[in-house]
C-alpha positions, 0 to 999 in steps of 0.5 A: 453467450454467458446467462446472468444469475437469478435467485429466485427468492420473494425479497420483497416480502421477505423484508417486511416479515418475520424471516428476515429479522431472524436472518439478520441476526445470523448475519452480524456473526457472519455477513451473507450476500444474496444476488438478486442478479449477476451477470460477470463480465468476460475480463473483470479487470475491464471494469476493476478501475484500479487507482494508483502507479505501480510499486515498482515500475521496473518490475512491472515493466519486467514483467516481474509484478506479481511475483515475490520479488517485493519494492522497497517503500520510503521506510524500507529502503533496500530491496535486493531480491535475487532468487537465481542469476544462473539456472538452467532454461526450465527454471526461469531466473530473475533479480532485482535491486529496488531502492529509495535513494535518500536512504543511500546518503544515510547509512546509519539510518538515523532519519528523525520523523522532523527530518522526514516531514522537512523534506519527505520528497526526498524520501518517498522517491524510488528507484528500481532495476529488474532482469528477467531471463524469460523462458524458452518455451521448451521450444514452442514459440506459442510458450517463449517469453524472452528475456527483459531488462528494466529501470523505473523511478517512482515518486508521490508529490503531495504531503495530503496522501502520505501518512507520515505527512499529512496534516490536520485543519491545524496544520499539524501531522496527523499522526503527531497530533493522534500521539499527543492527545493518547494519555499512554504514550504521553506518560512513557515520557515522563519515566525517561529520566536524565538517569535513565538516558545516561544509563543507556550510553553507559551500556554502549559504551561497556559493551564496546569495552568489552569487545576486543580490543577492550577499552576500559571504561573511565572511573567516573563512568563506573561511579556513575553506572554504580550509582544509577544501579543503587538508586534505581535497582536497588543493587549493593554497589559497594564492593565494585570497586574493589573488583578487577576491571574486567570483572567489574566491567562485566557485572556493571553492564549484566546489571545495567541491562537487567535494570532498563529492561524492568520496567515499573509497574505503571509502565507495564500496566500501559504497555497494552493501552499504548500498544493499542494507542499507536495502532489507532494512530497509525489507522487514523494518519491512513484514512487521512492520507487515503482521503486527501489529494495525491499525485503520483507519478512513475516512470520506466524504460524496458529492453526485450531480449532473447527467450531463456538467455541474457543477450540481445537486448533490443527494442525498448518500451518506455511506460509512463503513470500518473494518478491524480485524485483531489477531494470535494469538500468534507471527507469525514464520512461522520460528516455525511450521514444523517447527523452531518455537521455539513448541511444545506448545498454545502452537504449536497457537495461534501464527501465527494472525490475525483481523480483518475489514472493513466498510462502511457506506453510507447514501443510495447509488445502486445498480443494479437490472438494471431498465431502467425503472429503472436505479438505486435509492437504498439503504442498505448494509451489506457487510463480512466476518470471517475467520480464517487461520494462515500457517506456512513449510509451510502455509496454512488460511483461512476467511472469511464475508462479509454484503451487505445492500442496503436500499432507502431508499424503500419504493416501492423495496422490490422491489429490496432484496437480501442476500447471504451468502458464505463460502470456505475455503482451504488449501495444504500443502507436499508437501516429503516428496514433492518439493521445492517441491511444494505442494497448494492448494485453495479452495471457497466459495458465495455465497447471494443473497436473489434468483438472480442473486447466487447463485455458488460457486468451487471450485480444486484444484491441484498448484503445483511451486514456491512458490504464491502465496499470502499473508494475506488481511489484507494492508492493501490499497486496497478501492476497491469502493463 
């Protein structure tokens, strides 16, 4: 049985004197944890309560998640990942093709940010095929995994958790409204001139002159292209004319691009600022989003075939998530601390968020632990329900989780099995004390209908500097199956 940690320092006293002053100020350079009291469970991802779907369905169900193997998102719309469809069996071999749909109706990719808001539904759904070629084992059926074929779709159905999406209390998107209130990215537009704009075109259309076969640029295009170079590059454009076409098409295109790529000195001097400008608005429109009601939902089907080779798919496992969280009142944690703009028993029933996730599999192979049988066919219920409040000053969480795997055969019974788990978490800061002083503590226990899925986690601990500590329900990929 595993002992829990001790450290056996006098804290109380320590917080009241001299030493811990000295300590925390090591500790803003380089944040330290103390643990009063560690017990770790026996399986940390029991009581981990992982929010959100997986990325990609398909390549979780093939087994395929915690590879390379990456899913495409609604702003990377193909995914062709293919590390080698033919190998020998000591080098398992696997592909996948993960795609968002939408993009597939525009190959050019000209979607515009209003195009994306009209109809973003459309962008943010996914589809995905994984193969799997598995393992012989070298021939040990204790190491075989066989081979797997998958499809899945995945899909976010409320704007509040998209970043690109989501608005503000004036209905504006978030990461609109961030650009326009930013003076740097305002003023590049004021440097995109009409003539600026038709320089542009003027260069597309040179350079797809000067490619085979040539189609020579009008007169009136050379003009106008001479005339944006004298007035804003400042170039003797005199004697273009009398040039020979081709060499005339040449130096007008070289000069061109020389000229819009130089930028003024006012706009080099924002290209900092801006830069730091989209960054920040990029942050504020993912804390919106990781702050506001979401619904995810994704689906799958999986078929199993022989070990190390592609033949004989059979017995398919189809895999249904969901993840749902809605948020209770404010959730600026600026409106939750001590100078909260919220007061009285709407404060008491601010910041708080609740939400869960689930999954739902029918037809999975699960191991038993038996080595006369290693694996048994089920059908499983896992998913969990939780409730937090995160604040400047605090953070209190509980969550309660559900694992039921039913046997599909009744000849399996004997290997059924549940569990129920559940954890409680908090952290206060001890600002009062010291600055930067935080107390965090977390217990929990898992119950099992058989021993081995019995376990408990339990931390007490000192962190001098801000903890890490973030909500639970931050969408994430949960590539378990």
């Amino acid at each position: 049985m595993k002992k829990p940690t001790y450290v056996a320092y006098a804290v109380i006293p320590c917080t009241l004197g001299l030493p811990l002053i000295a300590f925390g100020a090591k500790a803003a350079d380089n944040p330290t944890v103390i643990n009063i009291f560690d017990e770790k469970a026996n399986d940390a991802k029991v009581f981990s309560f992982d929010y959100g779907i997986p990325n990609s369905p398909a390549l979780t169900l093939a087994g395929l998640a915690g590879s390379k193997l990456a899913p495409s998102t609604s702003l990377k719309p193909f995914v062709l990942s293919l590390p080698g469809l033919i190998g020998s069996d000591s080098a398992a071999s696997s592909a996948a093709f993960d795609f968002a749909p939408a993009w597939a109706l525009d190959p050019e990719q000209t979607v515009s940010e209003g195009d994306y808001r009209n109809n973003p539904l459309y962008y943010r759904t996914r589809f995905g095929l994984a193969i799997y070629k598995g393992d012989t084992g070298s021939g040990d059926p204790k190491k075989a995994k066989g081979s797997r074929i998958a499809i899945g779709i995945s899909t976010s159905l409320l704007d509040s958790s998209d970043p690109l999406a989501v608005t503000n209390e004036h209905g504006i998107p978030v990461w609109q409204a961030c650009q326009d209130k930013e003076k740097s990215l305002r003023v590049y537009e004021w440097f995109k001139t009409p003539d600026d704009l038709n320089a542009s075109r003027l260069v597309s259309i040179f350079n797809a002159a000067i490619t085979p076969p040539v189609s020579r640029p009008s007169e009136q295009q050379f003009k106008d292209a001479e005339a944006y170079l004298a007035k804003k590059g400042g170039i003797d454009t005199s004697d273009r004319a009398s040039l020979q076409p081709e060499a005339r098409l040449k130096s007008d295109l070289r000069d061109l691009q020389t000229v819009l790529h130089k930028k003024p000195p006012e706009i080099a001097a924002l290209d900092t600022e801006a830069a730091k400008a989209i960054d920040r608005c990029q942050k504020e429109a993912s804390v919106a989003a990781q702050h506001g009601a979401s619904i995810n939902l994704g689906a799958g089907v999986v078929w199993s075939g022989d070990a190390g080779a592609w033949k004989n798919f059979k017995d398919p496992n189809a895999a249904v998530w969901i993840a749902v969280r809605y948020p209770l009142g404010a959730q600026d944690s600026k409106n939750c601390g001590d100078g909260a703009k919220v007061k009285g028993i709407s404060r008491l029933f601010s910041c708080w968020m609740v939400g869960g996730t689930g999954r739902y599999s029918v037809g999975e192979f699960d191991a038993t632990g038996n080595s006369a049988k290693p694996q048994f066919k089920a059908n499983v219920v896992d998913g969990w329900v939780g409730l937090e409040r995160i604040t400047s000053g605090s953070m209190l969480g509980g969550y309660y989780g559900y694992l039921d795997q039913h046997a599909a055969a009744s000849a399996d019974s004997a290997f059924s099995r549940s569990r129920t788990q559940w954890k409680v978490s908090g952290a206060i800061s001890l600002d009062f004390i010291q600055d930067g002083l935080w107390i965090e503590g977390s217990y929990g226990a898992a119950e099992g209908s058989i021993s081995t899925l019995n376990d408990k986690v339990a931390l007490l601990s000192l962190s001098f500097g801000p903890p890490k500590i973030g909500s639970t329900f931050a969408s994430k990929d949960t590539s378990g199956n």
